[in-house]
C-alpha positions in Angstrom: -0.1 -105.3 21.6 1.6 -101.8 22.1 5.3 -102.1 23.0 6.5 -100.3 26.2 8.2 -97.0 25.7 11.1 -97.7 28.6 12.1 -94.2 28.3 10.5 -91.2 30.8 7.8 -89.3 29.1 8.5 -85.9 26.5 7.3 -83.7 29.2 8.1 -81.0 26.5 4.9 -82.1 24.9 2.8 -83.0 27.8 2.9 -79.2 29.2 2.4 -77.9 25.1 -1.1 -80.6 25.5 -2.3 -78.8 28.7 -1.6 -75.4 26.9 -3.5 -76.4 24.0 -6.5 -77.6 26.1 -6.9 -74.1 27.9 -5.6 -71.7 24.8 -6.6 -73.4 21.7 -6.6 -70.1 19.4 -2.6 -70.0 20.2 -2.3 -74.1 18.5 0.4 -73.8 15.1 3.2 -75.9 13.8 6.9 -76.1 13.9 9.2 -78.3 12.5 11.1 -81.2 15.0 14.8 -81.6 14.3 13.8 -84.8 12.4 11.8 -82.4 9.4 8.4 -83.1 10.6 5.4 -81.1 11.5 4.3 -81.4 14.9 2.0 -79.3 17.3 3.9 -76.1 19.0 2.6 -73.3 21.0 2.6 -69.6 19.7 4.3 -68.1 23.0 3.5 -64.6 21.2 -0.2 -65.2 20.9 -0.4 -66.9 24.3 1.5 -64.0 26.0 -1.1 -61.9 24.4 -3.8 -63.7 25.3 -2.8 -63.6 29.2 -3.0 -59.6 29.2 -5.4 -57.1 29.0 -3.4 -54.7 27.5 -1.6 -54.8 24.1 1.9 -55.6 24.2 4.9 -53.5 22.6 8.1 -55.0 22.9 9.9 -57.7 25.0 10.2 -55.9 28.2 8.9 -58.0 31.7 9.1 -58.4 35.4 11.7 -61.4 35.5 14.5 -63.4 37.1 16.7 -64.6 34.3 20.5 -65.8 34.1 22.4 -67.4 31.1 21.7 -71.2 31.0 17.9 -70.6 32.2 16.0 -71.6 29.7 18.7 -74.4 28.7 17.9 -75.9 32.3 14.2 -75.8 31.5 14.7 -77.9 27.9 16.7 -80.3 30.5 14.4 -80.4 32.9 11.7 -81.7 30.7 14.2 -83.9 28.4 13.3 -87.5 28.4 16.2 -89.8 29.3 16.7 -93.8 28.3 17.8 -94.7 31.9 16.3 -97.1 34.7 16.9 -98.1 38.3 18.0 -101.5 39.2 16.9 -103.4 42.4 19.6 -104.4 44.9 17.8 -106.4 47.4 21.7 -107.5 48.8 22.1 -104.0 49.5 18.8 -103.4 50.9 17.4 -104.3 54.4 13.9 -106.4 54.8 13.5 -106.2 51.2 10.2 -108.0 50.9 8.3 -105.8 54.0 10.0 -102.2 53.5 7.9 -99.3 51.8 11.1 -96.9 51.9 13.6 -96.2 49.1 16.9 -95.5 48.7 18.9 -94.4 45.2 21.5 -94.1 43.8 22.0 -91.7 41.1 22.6 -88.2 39.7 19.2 -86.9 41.0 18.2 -84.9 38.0 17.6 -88.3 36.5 16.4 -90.4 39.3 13.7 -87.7 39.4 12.6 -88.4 36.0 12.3 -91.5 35.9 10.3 -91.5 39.9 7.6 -88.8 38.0 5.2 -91.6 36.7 5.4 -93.4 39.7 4.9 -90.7 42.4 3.4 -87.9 40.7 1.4 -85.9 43.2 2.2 -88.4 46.0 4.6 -86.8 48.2 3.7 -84.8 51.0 6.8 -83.4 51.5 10.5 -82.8 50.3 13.3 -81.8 52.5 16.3 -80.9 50.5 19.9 -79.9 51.9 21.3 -78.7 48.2 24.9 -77.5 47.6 25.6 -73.9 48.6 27.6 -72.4 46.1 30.5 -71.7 48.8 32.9 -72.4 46.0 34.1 -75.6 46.5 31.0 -77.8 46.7 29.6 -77.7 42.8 29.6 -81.6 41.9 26.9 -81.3 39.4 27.4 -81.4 35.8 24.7 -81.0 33.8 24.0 -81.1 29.5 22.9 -77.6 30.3 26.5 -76.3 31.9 28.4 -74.1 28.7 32.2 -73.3 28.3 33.2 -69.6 29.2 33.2 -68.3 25.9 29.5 -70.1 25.0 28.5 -67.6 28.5 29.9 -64.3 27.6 28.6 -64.4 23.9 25.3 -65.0 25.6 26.0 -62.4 28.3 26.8 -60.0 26.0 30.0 -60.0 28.0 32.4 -59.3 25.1 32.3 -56.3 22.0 32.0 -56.7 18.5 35.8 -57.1 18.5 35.8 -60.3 21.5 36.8 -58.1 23.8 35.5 -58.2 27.4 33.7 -55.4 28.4 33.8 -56.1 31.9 37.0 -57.4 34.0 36.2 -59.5 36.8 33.1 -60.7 35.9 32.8 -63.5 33.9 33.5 -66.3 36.4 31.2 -64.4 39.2 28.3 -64.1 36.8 28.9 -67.8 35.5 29.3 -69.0 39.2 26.1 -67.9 40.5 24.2 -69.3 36.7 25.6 -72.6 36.8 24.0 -73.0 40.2 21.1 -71.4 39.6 20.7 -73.7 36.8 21.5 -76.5 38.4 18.5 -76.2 41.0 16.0 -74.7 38.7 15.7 -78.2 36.7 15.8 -79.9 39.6 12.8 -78.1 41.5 10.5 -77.9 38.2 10.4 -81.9 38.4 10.2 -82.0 42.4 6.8 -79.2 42.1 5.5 -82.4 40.3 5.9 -84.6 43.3 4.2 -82.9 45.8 0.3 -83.4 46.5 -1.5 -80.4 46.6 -1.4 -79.5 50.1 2.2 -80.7 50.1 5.4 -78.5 50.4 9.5 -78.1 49.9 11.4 -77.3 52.0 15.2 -76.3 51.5 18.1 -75.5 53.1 20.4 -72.5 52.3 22.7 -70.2 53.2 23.4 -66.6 52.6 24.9 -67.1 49.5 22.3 -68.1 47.3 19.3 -67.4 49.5 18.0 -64.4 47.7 18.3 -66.2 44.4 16.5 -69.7 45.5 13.7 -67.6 46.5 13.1 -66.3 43.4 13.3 -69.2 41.5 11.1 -71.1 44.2 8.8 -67.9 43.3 9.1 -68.6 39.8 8.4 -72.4 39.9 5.7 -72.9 42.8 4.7 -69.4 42.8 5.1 -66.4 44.7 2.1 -66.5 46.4 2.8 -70.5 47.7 5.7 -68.7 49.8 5.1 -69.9 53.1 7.9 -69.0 55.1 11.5 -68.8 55.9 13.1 -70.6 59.1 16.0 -69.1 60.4 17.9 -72.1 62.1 21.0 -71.6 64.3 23.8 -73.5 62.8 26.4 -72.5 65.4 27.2 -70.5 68.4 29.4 -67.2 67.4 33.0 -67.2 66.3 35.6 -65.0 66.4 38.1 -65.5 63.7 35.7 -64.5 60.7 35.6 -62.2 57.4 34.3 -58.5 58.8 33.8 -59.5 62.4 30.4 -60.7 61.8 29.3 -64.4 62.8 27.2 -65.9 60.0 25.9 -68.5 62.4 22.5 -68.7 60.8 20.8 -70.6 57.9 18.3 -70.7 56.3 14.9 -73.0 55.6 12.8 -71.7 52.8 9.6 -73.5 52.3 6.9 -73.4 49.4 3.6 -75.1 49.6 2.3 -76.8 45.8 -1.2 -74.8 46.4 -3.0 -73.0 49.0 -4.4 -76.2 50.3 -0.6 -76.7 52.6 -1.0 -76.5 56.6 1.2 -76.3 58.9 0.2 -77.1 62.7 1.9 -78.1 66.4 0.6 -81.7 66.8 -0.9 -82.1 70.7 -0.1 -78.6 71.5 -4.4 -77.2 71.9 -6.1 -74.0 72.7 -7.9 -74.5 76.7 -11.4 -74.7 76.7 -13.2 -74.2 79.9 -16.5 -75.7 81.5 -18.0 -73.8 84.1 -22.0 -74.3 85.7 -22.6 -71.2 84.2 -22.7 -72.4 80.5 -23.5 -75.5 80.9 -22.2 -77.6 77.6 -20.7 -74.6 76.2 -16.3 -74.9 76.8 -15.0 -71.2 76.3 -11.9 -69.5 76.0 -10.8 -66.1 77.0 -8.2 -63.5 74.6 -6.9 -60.3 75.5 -8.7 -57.5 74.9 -6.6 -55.1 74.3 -4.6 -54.0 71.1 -1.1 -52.7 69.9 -2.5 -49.1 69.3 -2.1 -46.0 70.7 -4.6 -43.0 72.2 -4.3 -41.0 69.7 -4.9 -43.6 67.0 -7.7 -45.0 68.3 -9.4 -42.3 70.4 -12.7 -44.4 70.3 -10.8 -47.0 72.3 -9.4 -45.4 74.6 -11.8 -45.3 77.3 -12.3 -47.0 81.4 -14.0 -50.2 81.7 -16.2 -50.4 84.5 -17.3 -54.1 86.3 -20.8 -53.2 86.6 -21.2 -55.6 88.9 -18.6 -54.7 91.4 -17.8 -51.0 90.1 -14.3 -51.9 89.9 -12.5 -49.7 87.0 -9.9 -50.6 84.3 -8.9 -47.6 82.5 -6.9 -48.1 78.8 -3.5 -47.9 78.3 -2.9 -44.8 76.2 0.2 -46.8 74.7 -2.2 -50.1 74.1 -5.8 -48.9 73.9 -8.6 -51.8 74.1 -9.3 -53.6 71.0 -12.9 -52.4 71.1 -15.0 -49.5 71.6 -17.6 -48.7 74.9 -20.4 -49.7 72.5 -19.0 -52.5 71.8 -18.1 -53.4 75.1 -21.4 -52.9 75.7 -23.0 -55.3 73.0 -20.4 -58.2 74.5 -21.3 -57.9 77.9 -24.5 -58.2 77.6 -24.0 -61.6 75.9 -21.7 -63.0 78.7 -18.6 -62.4 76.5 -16.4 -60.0 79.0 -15.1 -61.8 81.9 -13.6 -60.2 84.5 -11.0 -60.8 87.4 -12.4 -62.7 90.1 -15.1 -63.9 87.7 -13.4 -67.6 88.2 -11.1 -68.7 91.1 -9.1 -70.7 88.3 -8.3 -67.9 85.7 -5.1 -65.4 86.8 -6.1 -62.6 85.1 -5.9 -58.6 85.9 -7.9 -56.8 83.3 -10.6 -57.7 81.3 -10.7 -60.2 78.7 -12.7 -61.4 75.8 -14.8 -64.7 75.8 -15.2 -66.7 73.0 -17.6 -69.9 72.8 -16.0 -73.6 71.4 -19.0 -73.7 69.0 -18.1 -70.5 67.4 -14.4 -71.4 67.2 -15.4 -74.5 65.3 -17.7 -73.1 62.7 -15.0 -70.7 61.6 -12.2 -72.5 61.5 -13.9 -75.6 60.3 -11.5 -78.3 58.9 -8.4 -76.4 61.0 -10.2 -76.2 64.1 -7.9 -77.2 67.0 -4.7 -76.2 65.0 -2.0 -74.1 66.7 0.1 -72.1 63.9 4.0 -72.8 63.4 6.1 -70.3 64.7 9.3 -69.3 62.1 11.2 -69.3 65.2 12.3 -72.8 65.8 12.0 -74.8 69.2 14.9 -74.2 71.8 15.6 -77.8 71.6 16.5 -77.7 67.9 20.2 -79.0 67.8 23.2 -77.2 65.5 25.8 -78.6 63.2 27.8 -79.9 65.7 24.8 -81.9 67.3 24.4 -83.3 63.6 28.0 -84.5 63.8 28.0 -85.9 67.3 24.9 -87.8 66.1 26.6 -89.5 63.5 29.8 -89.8 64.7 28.6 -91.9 67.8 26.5 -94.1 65.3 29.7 -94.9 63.4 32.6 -94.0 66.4 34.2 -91.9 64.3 33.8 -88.5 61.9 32.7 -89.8 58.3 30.5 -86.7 57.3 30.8 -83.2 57.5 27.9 -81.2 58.7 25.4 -83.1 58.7 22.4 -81.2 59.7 20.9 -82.9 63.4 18.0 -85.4 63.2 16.1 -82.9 65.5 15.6 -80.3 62.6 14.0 -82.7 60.3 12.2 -84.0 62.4 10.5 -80.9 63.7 10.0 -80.0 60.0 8.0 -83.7 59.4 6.2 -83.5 62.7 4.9 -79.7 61.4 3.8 -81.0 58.1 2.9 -84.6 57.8 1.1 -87.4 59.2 1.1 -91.2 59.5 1.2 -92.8 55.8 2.6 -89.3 53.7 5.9 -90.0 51.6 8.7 -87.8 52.0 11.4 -86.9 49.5 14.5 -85.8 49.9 16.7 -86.1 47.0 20.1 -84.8 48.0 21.0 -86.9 50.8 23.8 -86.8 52.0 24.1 -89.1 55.2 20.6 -89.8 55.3 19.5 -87.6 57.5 15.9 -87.4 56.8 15.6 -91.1 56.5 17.1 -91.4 60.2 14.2 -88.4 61.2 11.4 -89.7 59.6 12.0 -92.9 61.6 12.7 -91.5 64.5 9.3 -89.8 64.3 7.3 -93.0 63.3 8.7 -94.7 66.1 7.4 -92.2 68.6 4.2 -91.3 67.3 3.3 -94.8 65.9 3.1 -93.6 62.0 3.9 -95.2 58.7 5.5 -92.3 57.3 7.7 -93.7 54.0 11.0 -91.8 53.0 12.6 -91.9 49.2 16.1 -91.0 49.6 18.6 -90.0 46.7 21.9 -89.1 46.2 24.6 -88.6 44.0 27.6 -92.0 45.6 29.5 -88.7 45.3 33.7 -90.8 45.9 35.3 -90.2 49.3 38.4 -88.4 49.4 41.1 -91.2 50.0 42.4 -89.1 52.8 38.9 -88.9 54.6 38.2 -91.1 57.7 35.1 -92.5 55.9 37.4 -93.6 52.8 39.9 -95.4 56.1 36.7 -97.1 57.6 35.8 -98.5 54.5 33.3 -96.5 52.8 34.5 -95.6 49.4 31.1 -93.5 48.4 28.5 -91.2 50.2 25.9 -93.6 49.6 27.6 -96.1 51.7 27.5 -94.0 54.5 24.0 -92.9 54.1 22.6 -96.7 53.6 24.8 -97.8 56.4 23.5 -94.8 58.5 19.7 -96.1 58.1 20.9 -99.3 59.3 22.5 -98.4 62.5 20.0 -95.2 63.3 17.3 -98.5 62.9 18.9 -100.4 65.4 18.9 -97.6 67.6 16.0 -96.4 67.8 14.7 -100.0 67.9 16.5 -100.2 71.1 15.6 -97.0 72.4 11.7 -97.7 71.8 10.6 -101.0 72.5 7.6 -102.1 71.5 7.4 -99.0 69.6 6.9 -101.1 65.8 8.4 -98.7 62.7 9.9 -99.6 59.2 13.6 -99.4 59.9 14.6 -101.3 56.2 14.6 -99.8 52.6 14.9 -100.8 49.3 18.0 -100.3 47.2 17.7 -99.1 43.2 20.6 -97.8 41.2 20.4 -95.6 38.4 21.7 -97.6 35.0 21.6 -97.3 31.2 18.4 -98.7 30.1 17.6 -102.6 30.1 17.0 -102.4 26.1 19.7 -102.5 23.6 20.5 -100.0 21.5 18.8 -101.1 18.6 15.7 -101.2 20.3 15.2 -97.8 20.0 17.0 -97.2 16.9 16.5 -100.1 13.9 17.2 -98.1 11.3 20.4 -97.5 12.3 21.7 -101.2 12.4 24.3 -102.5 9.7 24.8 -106.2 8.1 27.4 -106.9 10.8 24.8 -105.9 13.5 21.7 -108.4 12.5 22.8 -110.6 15.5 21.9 -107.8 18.0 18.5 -108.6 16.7 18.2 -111.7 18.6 17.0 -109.9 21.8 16.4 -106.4 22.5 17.2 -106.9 26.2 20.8 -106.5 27.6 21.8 -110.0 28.5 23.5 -108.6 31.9 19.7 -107.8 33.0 17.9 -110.0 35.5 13.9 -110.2 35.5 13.8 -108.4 38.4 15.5 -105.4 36.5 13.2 -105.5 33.9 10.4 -106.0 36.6 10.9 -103.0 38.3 11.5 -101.3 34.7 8.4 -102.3 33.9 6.8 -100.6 36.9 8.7 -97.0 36.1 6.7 -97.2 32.5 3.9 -97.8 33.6 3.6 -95.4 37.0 3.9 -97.5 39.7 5.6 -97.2 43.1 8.7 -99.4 43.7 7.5 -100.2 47.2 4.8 -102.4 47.0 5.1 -106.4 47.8 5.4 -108.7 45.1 5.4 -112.6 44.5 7.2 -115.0 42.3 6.4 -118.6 41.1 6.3 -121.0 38.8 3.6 -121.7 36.7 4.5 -124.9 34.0 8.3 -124.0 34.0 7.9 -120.3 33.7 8.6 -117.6 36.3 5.6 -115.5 36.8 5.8 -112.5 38.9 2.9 -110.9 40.4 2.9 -107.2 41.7 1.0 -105.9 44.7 -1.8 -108.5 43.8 -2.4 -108.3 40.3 -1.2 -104.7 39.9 0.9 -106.0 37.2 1.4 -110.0 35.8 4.5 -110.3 34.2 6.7 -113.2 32.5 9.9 -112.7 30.9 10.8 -116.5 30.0 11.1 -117.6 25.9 8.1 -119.3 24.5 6.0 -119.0 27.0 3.3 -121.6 26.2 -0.6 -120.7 25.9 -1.5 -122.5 29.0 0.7 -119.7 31.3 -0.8 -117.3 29.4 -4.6 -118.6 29.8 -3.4 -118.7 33.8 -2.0 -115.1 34.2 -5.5 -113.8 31.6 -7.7 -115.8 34.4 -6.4 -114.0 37.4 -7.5 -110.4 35.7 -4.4 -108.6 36.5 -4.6 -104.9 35.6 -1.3 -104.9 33.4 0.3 -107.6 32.1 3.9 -107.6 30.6 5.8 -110.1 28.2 9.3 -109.9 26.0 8.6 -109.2 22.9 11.0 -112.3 21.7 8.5 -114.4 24.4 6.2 -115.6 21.3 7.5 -117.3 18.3 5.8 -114.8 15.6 3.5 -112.4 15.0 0.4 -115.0 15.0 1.8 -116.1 18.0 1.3 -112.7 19.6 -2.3 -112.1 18.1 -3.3 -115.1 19.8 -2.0 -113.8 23.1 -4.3 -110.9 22.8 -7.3 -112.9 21.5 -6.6 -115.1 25.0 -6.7 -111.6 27.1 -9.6 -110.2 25.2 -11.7 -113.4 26.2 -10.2 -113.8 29.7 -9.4 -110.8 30.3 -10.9 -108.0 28.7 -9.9 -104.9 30.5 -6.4 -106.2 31.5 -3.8 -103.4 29.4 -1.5 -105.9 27.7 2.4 -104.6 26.4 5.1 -106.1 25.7 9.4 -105.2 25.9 
């Protein structure tokens, strides 16, 4: 039996496989920091390989600052962490498909990849502007000054800056920059293909985040940016100018992403006339002038009533006479008066339902998304009101309004999609995405993260009790719940949510390290599990290994003395007790589970655990056995 890894994969060496697979002429070997030989990519050969010129020196169209490719190495670094359950914390623990976690998120992300890889549908992110007083993260990435202005070539051969002024600018807009650029190459990896991000920013690092959303989803998966009104004008600010906008930058994962107004349709008419064939009419005319399009710029006549409709020289028709011609003798010109029920002045175009549908096939009925956001779209202070009347009192700053989000999701998603949102903050999203489900009747689940960032001691939230952000986010969910309950009955939605923390791993040091161990150590050896871990820890371990979501229902029992937990119906069979006898192990083989998962320190010896496989093998053959 293989023993799980309990670590997040080496991403490093899953993108150098896919690499391999498409450019095998650009395969060699480089030595790892432990002296051996492994499989590398030559970057020179594969750059060449990915032109159709020759190349002559380093120069390239890029976005780069100091730390960049240091936040890459990060982003793909694997980490010996987990997330432990906290169904106290939690709320309808046993029904709930949503999540919420604690953690920094750069790690909570690795260790969600296995398990939701290509699953979400979207991400809604409210990251840390960079205003200069709300940096919190700390990553292995960040550098001391003089690391950045060797590598900035900010000083001369003597150590002497070249530049004055610019070495905590430059570093100030990197260490952001870096910051986010790790954290969006692992969320890309979430998304299913016709999924997108979307993130709020403000002016101050909006023109960077769009090149590095550029750089990791592509520039040609830009889809849009939302300007969204924050507040109504001030006076008392820097140059006399307002900033009272921010700003929503979105990014599909391929080209497969749609956006569309749910119930809003195009009219189709049914008139005697065409009998089982609804129409539509569209203006006829087009944003172009005489003398650009001369051929345009002509009088319709009604030929049945000789009534005339000369162009506008400033908006000529969108068609020529011949054309005109052509359509009206097919019926597709209507004119005024045609039908008592269309207010109409000039002539317009007719276009048949059947038509409609064969070109617009799987999108037919869709109305596109305007960048300019509804009227009833609430600002920051309708985000605070929100949540101050949920808790009587102000214990978070700007949070953005429940409306937002919830215009986003209702855009983007539909009744069983995941969305992500991984920094935050008062829960926000979680609150919207229930909101939504309760009114439109879906089963939209939400994974919430975030950072339990302290509260300042002097803060209201610190005085009412909450010491962390996470406690106001998780008690935010359950009083937006409640709400909304009471606001919609009968109106069923998932108001609970599961509670993980991010923790070293469950396995001793020495599990991953044996060589290392002295004499004095030999009584580590007795388990390689932390003996402050529960089996629910190492169940829900177990589950990050091996890929699967933390959501799903699961059952314990007791089968001969031993607990024997069984995920989403036979997903996974695991027991954790000592010496588990053979007849528990005949009884989990029998039921076929797809995984099955022991301690190692379960079975006496070695024999003992080449009988256990012998059992599956007969039983069991296509059950994946491991062990911890």
């Amino acid at each position: 039996m293989d023993k799980l890894r309990m670590e997040t994969p080496d991403l490093t060496q899953t993108n150098i496989e896919k690499l391999i697979a498409l450019f095998p002429a650009c395969v060699t070997e480089a030595r790892g920091e432990d002296g051996k030989l492994k499989r590398a990519v030559n970057f020179g050969l594969l750059r060449q390989m990915l032109s159709d010129v020759v190349l002559e020196g380093d120069e390239a169209y890029e976005f780069t600052w100091v730390g960049k490719k240091a936040a890459i190495v990060e982003a793909t670094r694997p980490i010996r962490k987990t997330l432990r359950p906290c169904p106290a914390e939690s709320v309808d623990w046993d029904t709930t498909e949503n999540l919420y976690i604690e953690g920094d998120n750069l790690e909570v992300l690795k260790l969600l990849q296995e398990s939701y890889l290509g699953k979400v549908k979207m991400i809604y992110i409210d990251p840390p502007y960079n205003t200069g007083n709300d940096f919190i993260y700390r990553d292995d990435f960040a550098m001391s000054g003089e690391e950045y202005s060797e590598e900035s070539g900010q000083v001369d051969e003597n150590g002497d800056r070249l530049f004055k002024n610019t070495d905590s600018n430059g570093r100030f807009h990197s260490d952001w920059c870096s910051m986010i650029y790790s954290r969006l190459i692992l969320a890309r990896n979430f998304l299913s293909e016709d999924g997108a991000i979307f993130i709020s920013i403000d002016d101050n690092e909006v023109d960077n985040l769009k090149k590095i959303c550029a750089d990791i989803f592509g520039a040609s998966n830009y889809i849009a940016t939302f300007p969204w009104r924050k507040r109504t004008a001030k006076s008392d600010v820097p140059f006399g100018v307002s900033q009272d906008f921010e700003w929503i930058i979105c990014y599909a994962k391929s080209s497969k992403f749609l956006a569309s107004i749910e119930g809003k349709k195009r009219k189709y008419y049914e008139t005697p006339d065409f009998p089982g064939r609804p129409w539509r009419v569209h203006d006829l005319t087009k944003q172009t002038t005489a003398s650009e399009r001369p051929n345009s710029f002509f009088t319709i006549i009604n030929p049945k009533t000789g009534e005339e409709f000369p162009a506008n020289p400033n908006r000529t028709w969108a068609i020529t006479e011949e054309t005109f011609q052509s359509y009206y003798a097919v019926d597709r010109i209507v004119f005024p008066n045609d039908y008592s029920f269309l207010n109409i002045q000039k002539p317009v175009l007719r276009y048949w339902k059947e038509d409609d549908m064969e070109k617009a096939g799987d999108n037919f009925g869709r109305v596109a998304v305007s960048t300019k956001l509804p009227e009833n779209i609430g600002m920051s202070q309708d985000g605070t009101k929100e949540i101050t009347s949920l808790f009587n009192g102000k214990v978070f700053s700007f949070p953005k309004p429940v409306s937002l989000i919830h215009f986003l999701a209702s855009i983007h998603t539909s009744s069983d999609d995941i969305i992500l949102d991984f920094f935050s903050g008062s829960a926000t999203t979680a609150h919207a995405v229930m909101q939504l489900n309760a009114e439109d009747g879906g089963h939209r689940k939400f994974i919430m993260v975030q950072l339990p960032e302290p509260c300042d001691e002097k803060s209201e939230a610190y005085k009412a009790g909450y010491k962390n952000i996470c406690e106001i986010g998780k008690e935010r969910i359950r009083r937006a719940a409640k709400k909304i309950a009471a606001d919609n009955p009968g109106k069923p939605f998932d108001g609970g949510f599961r509670v993980f923390k991010l923790d070293d791993t469950n396995m001793t040091d020495v599990y991953y390290s044996a060589g290392e161990y002295s004499q004095d150590m030999l009584s580590l050896l007795e388990s390689n599990i932390k003996p402050d871990r529960t089996d629910l820890d190492l169940l829900f371990g177990c589950l990050l290994e091996w890929g699967l979501p933390l959501s799903m229902p699961y059952t314990s029992e007791q089968i001969e003395g031993c607990t024997v937990h069984t995920y989403n119906d036979g997903d996974l069979i695991a027991c954790f007790d000592e010496n588990i006898p053979d007849a528990v192990i005949k009884e989990i083989a029998r039921r076929q589970p797809l995984r099955a998962v022991f301690r190692d320190s379960s079975f006496a010896d070695s024999p003992a655990k080449i009988n256990v496989g012998e059992i599956f093998k007969m039983l069991a053959p296509d059950t994946r056995v491991k062990v911890l």
